[in-house]
N, C-alpha and C positions, 0 to 999 in steps of 0.2 A: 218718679224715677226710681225709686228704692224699691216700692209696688215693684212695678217692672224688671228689674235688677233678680228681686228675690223667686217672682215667677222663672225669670229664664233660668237662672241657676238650679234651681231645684227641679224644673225640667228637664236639663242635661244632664241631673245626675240620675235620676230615674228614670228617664224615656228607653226606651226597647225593654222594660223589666217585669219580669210576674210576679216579684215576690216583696216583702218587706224589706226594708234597711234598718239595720240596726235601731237607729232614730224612730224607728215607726213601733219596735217593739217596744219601746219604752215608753212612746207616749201613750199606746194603745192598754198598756199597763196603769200607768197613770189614768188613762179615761176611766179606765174599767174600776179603779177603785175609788175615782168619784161617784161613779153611780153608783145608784140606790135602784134602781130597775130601767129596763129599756120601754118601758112605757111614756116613761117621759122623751124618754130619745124618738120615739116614735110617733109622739105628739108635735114633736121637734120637727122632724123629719117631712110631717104631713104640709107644713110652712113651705117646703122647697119643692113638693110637689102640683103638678101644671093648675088644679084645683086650687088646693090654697097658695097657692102664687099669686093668683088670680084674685083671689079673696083680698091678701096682703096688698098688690098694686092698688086693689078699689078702693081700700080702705085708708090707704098712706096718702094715696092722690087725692081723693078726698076730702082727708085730714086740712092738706095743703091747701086745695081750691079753699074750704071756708073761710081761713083762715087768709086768702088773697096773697098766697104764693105761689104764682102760676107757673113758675120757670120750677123750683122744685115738685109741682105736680107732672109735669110735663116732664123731669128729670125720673122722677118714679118709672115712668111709663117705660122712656128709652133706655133710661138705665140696666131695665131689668130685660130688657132686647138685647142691650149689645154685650152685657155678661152673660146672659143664657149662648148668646152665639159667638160669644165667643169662645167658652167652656165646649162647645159643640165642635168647634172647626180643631180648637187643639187640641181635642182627645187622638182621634188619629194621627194627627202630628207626630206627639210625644210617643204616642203606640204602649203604653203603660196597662196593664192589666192586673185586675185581680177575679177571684176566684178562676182565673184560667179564663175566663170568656171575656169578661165585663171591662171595656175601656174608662179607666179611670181617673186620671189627673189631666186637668184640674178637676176639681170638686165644684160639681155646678151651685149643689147647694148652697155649699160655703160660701161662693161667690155671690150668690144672689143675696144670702142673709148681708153678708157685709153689707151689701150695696144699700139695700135696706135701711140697716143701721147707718151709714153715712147721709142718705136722707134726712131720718131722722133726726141725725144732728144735727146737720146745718138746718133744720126747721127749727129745732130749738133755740139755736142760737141766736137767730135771724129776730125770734121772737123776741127774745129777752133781749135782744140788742148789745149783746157779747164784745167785748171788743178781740180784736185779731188774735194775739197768743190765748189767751184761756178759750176763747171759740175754736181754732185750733187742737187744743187740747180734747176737747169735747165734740168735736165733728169725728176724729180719730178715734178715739178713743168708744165711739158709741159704734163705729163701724167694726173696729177690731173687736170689740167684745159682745158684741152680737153676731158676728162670723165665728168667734169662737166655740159659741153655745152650739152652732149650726156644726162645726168641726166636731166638736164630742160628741153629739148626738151620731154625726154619722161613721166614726170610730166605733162608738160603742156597738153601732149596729152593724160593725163587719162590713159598710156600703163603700168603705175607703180605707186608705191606707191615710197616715194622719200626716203624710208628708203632699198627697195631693187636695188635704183639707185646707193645707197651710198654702200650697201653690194656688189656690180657687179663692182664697180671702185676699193675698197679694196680688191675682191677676183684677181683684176687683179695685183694688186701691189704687191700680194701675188706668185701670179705665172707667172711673166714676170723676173724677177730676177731670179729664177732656170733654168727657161727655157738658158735667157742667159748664166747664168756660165756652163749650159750643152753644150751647144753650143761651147763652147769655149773650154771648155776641148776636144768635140768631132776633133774639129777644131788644138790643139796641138795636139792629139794624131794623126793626117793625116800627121801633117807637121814634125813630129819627124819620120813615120814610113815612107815617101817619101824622107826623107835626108840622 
């Protein structure tokens, strides 16, 4: 809900605009004096593109299948569908540009890295057999800060304004939780109707 909340709001404040918001110079500032070069933003960056997306889903799903997580393998997969399209359907929506041409928020990357990271966590968690609040902690907290990385990376490289880096990591936190519990439900209703 708060995912979601923070998407729409941040899309109303910015949809129909070409330009930065205050907020975005300042964070764009702040990126820029984290970096040490945009080589690593662009090592970054290569992650979010259709190649190593591709790389990333084989490898996370992967991860999961050995390890006999089928529903977060399977979650890898959709996940990374229904934040790509969904970043895809609300770019026009919002109608948000930058350099004058380029429809931009949400930030698809941002979106997908979260998604990513929230896999990731609840894989770890799962593993280590975490109990609720500190798994919690750690299911979050792996998604926001690997969306984050995805965010600077594509600040520093002028691909986004850092308010639709931040709308692409919210619209993921928004839609990687329904995706899971659909997942799950789909996943009882196979084990109840093969028992």
């Amino acid at each position: 809900m708060v995912g979601a909340a923070v998407f729409l709001v941040i899309g109303a404040l910015v949809g129909g605009t070409s330009s930065a918001l205050p907020v975005d110079g300042r964070l764009d500032a702040d990126a820029r004096w984290i970096s040490g070069s945009t080589l690593s933003a662009l090592v970054i960056d290569a992650g979010g593109e259709p190649r190593g997306a591709i790389v990333l889903i084989v490898a996370i799903a992967g991860l999961c299948s050995i390890v006999g997580r089928w529903r977060l393998a399977v979650l890898t997969i959709i996940g990374q569908a229904l934040v790509g399209g969904a970043a895809t359907v609300a770019k026009p929506l919002f109608d948000r540009t930058i350099h004058e041409v380029y429809l931009s928020y949400p930030s698809g990357h941002a979106a997908g890295a979260t998604a990513f990271g929230l896999v990731l966590g609840l894989l770890a968690v799962d593993v280590l057999g975490m109990r609720r609040g500190p798994a919690t902690v750690v299911v979050i907290g792996s998604g926001i800060g690997i969306g984050l990385v995805a965010a600077w990376a594509q600040t520093v490289l002028l691909a986004h304004y850092a308010t639709d880096t931040v709308g692409g990591l919210a619209m993921s936190l928004a839609v990687i939780p329904v995706a899971a519990r659909g997942i799950d439900v789909a996943f009882d209703r196979l084990l109840v109707g093969a028992a």
